[in-house]
N, C-alpha and C positions, 0 to 999 in steps of 0.2 A: 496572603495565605501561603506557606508552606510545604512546601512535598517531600514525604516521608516514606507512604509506603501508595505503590500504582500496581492495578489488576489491567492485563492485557486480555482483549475477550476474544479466542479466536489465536488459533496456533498453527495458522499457514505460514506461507512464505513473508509475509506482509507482517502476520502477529509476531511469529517468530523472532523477527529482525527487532522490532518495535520495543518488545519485551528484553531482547537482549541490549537494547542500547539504554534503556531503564534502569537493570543492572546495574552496567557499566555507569550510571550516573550515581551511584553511590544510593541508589533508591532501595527499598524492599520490595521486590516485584513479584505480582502472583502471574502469571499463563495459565488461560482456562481455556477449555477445548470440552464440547459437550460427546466428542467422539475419543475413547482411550488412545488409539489409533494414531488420531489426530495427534494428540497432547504428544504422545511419544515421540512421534516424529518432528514437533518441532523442537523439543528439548535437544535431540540428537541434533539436528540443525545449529541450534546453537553450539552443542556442545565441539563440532568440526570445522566449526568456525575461529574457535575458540583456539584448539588444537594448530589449525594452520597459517594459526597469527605466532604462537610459538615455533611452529618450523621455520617461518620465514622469520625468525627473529623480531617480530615487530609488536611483540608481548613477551611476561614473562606466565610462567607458571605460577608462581605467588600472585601477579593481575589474576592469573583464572580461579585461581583458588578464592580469592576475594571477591572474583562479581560473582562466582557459584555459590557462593554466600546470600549473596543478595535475592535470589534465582530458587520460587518455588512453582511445580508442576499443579494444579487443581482442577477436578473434574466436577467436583459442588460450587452450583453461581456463588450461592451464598455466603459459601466461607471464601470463594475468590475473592469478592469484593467489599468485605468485611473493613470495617476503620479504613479505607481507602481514601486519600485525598482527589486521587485522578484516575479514572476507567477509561481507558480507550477503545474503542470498539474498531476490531478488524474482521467481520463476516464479510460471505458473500453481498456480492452489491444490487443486493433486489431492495428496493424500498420497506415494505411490508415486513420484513426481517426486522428491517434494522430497527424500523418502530417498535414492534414486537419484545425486540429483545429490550430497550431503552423505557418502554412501559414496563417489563419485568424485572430492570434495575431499580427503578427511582425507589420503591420503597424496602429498598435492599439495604440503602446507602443512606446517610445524612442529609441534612438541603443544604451541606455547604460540600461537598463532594463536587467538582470539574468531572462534565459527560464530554469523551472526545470521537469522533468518528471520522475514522479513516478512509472514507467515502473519496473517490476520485471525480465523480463524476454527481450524483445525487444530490436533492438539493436540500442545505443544513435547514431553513427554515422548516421544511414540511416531515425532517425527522425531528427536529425538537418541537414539534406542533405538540405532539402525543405525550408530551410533560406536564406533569402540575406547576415546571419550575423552569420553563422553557430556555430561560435567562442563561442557565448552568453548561446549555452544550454549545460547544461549538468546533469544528473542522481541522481537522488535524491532518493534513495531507504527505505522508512519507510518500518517498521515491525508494524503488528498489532498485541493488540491495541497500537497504535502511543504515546498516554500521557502514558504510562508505559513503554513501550521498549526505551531500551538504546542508540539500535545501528541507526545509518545514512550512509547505505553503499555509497557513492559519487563515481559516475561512467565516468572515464573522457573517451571520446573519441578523434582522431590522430587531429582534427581541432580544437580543446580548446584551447581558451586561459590562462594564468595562474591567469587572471584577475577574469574569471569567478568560477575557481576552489577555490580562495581565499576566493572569496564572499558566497560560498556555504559552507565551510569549518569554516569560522565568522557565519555565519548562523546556523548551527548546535549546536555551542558552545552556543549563544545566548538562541536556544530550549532545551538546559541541555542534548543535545545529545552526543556520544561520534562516533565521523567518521575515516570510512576507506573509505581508494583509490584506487581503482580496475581500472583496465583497462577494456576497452569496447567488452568482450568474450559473446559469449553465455552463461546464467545464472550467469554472472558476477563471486561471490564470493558464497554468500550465498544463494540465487536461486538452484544453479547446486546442492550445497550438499543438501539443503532440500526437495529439491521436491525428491530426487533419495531416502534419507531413507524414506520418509514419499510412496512413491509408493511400495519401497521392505515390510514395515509393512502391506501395503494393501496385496502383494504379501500373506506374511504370515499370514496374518489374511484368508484369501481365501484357503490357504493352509490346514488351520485347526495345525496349530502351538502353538496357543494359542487364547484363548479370547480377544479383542479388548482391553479390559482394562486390563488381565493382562501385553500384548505388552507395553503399553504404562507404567503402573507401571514402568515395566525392563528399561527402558530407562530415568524415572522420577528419580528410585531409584538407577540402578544401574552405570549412567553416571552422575548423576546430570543435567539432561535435565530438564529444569521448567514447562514444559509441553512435553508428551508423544506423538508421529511422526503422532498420529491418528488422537487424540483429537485437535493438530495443523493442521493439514488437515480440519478438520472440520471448522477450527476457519476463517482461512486466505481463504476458501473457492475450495471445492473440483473441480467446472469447471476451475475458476486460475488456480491451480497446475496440472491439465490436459493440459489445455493451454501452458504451459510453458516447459512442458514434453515434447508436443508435437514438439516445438518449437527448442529444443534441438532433437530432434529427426530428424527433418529436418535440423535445422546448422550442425552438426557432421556424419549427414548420418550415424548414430549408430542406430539400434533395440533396445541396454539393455536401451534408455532412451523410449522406447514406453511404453504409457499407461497402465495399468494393466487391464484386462479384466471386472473385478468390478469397477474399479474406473469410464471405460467408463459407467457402466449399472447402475451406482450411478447418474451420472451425465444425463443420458440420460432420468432416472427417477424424474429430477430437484429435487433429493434429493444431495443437494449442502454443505449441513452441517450447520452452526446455524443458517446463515442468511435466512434459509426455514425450518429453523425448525426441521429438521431432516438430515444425512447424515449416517457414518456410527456410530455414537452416536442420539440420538433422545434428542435433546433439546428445546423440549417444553415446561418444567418448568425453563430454564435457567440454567440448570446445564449436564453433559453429561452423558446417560443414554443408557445402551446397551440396542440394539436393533435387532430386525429379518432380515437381508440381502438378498437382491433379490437374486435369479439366476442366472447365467450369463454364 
């Protein structure tokens, strides 16, 4: 099956990116956001994205012109997901949503329509349960930000078809991505290892181990990590990696994946890291800037 035209569900940081690399594949992409708000702001996302691939000369203006082509806004599910080959779904990561919403597609769209969920953490099986055609979805895991990162973790669960797996896997190639094939575990592949180093550097940052930045230096410099387990916490967003901890912490009925006592009092402080402006880096000028840490 072929990809023609792809509805992105969900226009945050995650949708945003997802939708614009869609675009850029030469697709017809819708972005739907049930909040105007919303919608707006991720199209401006893209569109500054867009903008500062042209300053730094590493696009042209005719590129922008032509993936804005491709690049529509929509606030009705219905018409979003319209003759769609592939829906991607980027919501918040509460289970019960994502079924929700995924019950409220299926008779939106075709039986031959690919369901993708950009689920980090959640487990594919028990969101395609709530299908007449459960076969159709499967796990689609971008790494932020999406137009830069390489990988496309593709999360097959026991009810997939190979139809669908194929489609997602042409799909990825299409986005310049490069995909793996995990099976449907808790934290999949790359979840389970990042959230556990990015919690243990919280551990030792709290510890009084070292400074926030030099942690992250030692793992920049001395692993070749492209970004340090902190400064990635901050980025991908400190409630997520709570979330997902947690999440692991109830699949395996283990304690060592609980939360770190800071991480809850960062979060409880809706200091979430850049997307507020501050977490355990303060980035208010857009760049990451140590900063004073609550008590906890």
């Amino acid at each position: 099956m072929g990809i023609s035209k792809v509805a992105v569900i969900g226009a945050g940081t995650m949708g945003a990116g997802i939708a614009q690399v869609c675009a850029q594949a030469g697709w017809n992409t819708i972005l739907y956001d049930a909040f105007p708000d919303g919608l707006e702001r991720g199209m401006q996302r893209i569109d500054a994205f867009w903008n500062k691939g042209i300053a730094k000369g590493k696009t042209t203006p005719e590129q922008k012109a032509l993936w804005e082509s491709k690049l529509d806004a929509e606030n009705d599910l219905a018409a979003a997901v319209r003759d769609c080959d592939l829906v991607i779904e980027a919501i918040p990561e509460v289970l019960e949503l994502k079924q929700r919403l995924f019950q409220e597609l299926e008779p939106l769209c075709s039986d031959e329509t690919v369901f993708a969920t950009n689920t980090s953490s959640l487990s594919i099986g028990a969101i395609a349960s709530v299908l007449n055609i459960p076969s159709r979805l499967i796990g689609m895991h971008f790494f932020n930000p999406v137009p830069i990162m390489k990988l496309l973790e593709l999360v097959r669960h026991d009810g997939i078809s190979d139809t669908t797996v194929k489609v997602a896997e042409a799909a990825g190639v299409a986005m310049n991505k490069t995909t793996i094939l995990v099976n449907d575990v808790p934290g999949f592949a790359t979840s389970r290892l990042g959230v556990v180093l990015g919690n243990e550097a919280i551990r030792m940052l709290a510890d009084g181990v070292a400074s926030a930045k030099d942690i992250d230096t030692a793992m920049v410099l001395g692993y070749k990590h492209p970004m340090g387990p902190l400064a990635l916490s901050d980025l991908v967003g400190l409630d997520v990696r709570r979330d997902i901890l947690k999440n692991l912490q109830t699949s395996f009925d283990d304690d060592a994946y609980a939360p770190h006592p800071l991480l809850e009092k960062l979060v409880a402080e809706n200091r979430l890291g850049k997307k507020t402006g501050v977490g355990i880096y303060d980035w208010s000028n857009g760049e990451a800037k140590e900063t004073d840490l609550p008590d906890f």
